[in-house]
C-alpha positions in Angstrom: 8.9 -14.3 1.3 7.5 -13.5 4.8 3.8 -12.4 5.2 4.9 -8.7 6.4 6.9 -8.2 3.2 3.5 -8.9 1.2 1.3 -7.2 3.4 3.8 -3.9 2.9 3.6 -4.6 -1.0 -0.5 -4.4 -0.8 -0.8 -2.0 1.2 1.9 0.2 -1.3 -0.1 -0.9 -4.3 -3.3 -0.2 -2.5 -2.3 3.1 -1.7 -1.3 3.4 -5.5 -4.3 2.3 -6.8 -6.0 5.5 -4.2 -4.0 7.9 -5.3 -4.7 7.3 -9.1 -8.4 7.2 -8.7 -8.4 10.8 -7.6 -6.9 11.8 -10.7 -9.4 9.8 -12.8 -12.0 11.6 -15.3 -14.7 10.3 -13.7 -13.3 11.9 -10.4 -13.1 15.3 -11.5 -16.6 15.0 -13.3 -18.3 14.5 -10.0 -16.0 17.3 -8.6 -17.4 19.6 -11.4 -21.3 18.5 -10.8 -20.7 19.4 -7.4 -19.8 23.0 -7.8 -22.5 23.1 -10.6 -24.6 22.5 -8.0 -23.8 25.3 -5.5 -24.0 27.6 -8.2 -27.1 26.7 -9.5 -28.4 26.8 -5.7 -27.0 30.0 -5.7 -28.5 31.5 -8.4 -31.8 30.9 -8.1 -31.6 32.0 -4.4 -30.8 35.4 -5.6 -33.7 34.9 -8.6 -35.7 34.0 -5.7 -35.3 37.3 -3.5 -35.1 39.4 -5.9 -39.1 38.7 -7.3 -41.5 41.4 -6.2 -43.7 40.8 -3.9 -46.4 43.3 -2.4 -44.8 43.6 1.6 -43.4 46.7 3.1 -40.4 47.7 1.0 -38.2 47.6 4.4 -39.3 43.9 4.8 -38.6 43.0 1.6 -34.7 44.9 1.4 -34.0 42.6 4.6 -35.3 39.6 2.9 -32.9 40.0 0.4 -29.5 41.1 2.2 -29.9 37.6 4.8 -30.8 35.9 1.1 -27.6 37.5 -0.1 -24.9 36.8 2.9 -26.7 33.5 3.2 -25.4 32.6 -0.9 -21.8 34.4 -0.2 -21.9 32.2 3.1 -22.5 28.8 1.1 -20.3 30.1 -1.6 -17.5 30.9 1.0 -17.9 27.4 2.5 -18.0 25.3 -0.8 -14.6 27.2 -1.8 -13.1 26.2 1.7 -14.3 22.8 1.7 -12.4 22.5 -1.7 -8.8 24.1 -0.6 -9.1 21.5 2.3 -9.6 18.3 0.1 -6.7 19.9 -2.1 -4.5 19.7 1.0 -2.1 17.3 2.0 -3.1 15.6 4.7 -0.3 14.8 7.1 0.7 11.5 8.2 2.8 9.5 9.9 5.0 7.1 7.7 4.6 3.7 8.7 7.7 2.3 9.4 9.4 -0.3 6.9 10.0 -4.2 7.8 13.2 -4.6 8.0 14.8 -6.8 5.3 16.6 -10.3 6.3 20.4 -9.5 5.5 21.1 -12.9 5.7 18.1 -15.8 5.6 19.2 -18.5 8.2 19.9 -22.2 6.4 17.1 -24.6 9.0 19.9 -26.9 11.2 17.4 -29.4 11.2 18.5 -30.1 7.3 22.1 -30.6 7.7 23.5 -34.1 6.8 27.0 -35.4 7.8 29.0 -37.3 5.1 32.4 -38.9 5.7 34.3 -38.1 2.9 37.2 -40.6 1.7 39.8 -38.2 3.9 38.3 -38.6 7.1 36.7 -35.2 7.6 33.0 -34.7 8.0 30.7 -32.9 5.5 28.3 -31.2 6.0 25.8 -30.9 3.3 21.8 -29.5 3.3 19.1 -31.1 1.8 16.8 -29.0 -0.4 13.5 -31.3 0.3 14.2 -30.6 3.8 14.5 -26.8 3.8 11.5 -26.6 1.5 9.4 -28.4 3.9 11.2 -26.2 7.0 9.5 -22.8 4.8 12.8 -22.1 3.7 11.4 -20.0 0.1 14.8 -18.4 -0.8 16.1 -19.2 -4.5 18.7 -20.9 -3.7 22.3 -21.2 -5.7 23.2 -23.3 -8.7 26.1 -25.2 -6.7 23.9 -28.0 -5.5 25.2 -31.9 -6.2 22.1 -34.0 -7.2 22.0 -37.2 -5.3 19.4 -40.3 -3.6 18.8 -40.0 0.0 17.2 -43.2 1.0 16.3 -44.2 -2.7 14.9 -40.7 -3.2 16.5 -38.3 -5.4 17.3 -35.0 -3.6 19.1 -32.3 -4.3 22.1 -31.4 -1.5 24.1 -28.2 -0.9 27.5 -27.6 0.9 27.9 -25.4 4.0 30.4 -23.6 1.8 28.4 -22.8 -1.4 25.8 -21.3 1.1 27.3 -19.6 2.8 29.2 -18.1 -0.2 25.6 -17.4 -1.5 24.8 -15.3 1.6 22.8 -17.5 3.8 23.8 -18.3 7.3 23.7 -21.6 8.5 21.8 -22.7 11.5 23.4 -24.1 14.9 
């Protein structure tokens, strides 16, 4: 396989592996604690303003409306904050390698035989497309055979091309 097609695998697994950690437990526990939080903020800035104290009773009613719309205001904002996380954010799909139709056979690999009629053959050496980086599973029509005292594995043009793969120049 090429690089890009396991790069586009981790990223797909990677963005898996974010989208299920927003849906953990432990994820909607902190979300939880967090509004806890405001509302505990909240509470005790009302407790707060609404203890007597010995100022002017006009000083003391302003004290406590700026309190108030200052606890609606942080209420308002925490409630916002939350619809926008909810949100889907938009984004631009990233665009897909495309796939090799057809992986090409390396031409440095192909072998000419004489066969007993007088025609050429051309035949590809599996050592030699391993080495080239050809990874492809290749068919089950390969003739097993010694190239140089070496035993070697060779495949016609015909069986690979009937397989799919196109052969180099």
């Amino acid at each position: 396989m090429s690089d890009t097609a396991y790069a586009s695998e981790t990223l797909a697994e990677t963005i898996h592996a974010l989208r299920e950690t927003r849906q953990t437990p432990m994820f909607a526990l902190k979300r939880q604690a967090n509004i806890f939080v405001v509302l505990l903020i909240a509470i005790s800035l009302l407790a707060a303003t609404a203890m007597p104290s010995h100022a002017d009773k006009r000083g003391d009613d302003l004290a406590k409306i700026i309190a108030g719309a200052l606890v609606i205001g942080l209420i308002a904002k925490t409630i916002d904050d939350n619809k926008d996380r909810n949100k889907p954010k938009p984004h631009k799909p990233q665009p897909y390698p495309e796939p090799i139709r057809q992986p090409r056979v390396p031409s440095v690999c192909a072998i000419s035989i004489d066969s007993n009629s007088g025609d050429a053959v051309t035949m590809y050496s599996e050592k030699c497309m391993r080495r080239e980086g050809f990874d492809y599973r290749l068919p089950r029509c390969a003739r097993d055979i010694r190239i140089y005292g070496q035993p070697d594995r060779v495949y016609s043009a015909q069986c690979l091309r009937d397989a799919g793969f196109r052969l180099g120049r």
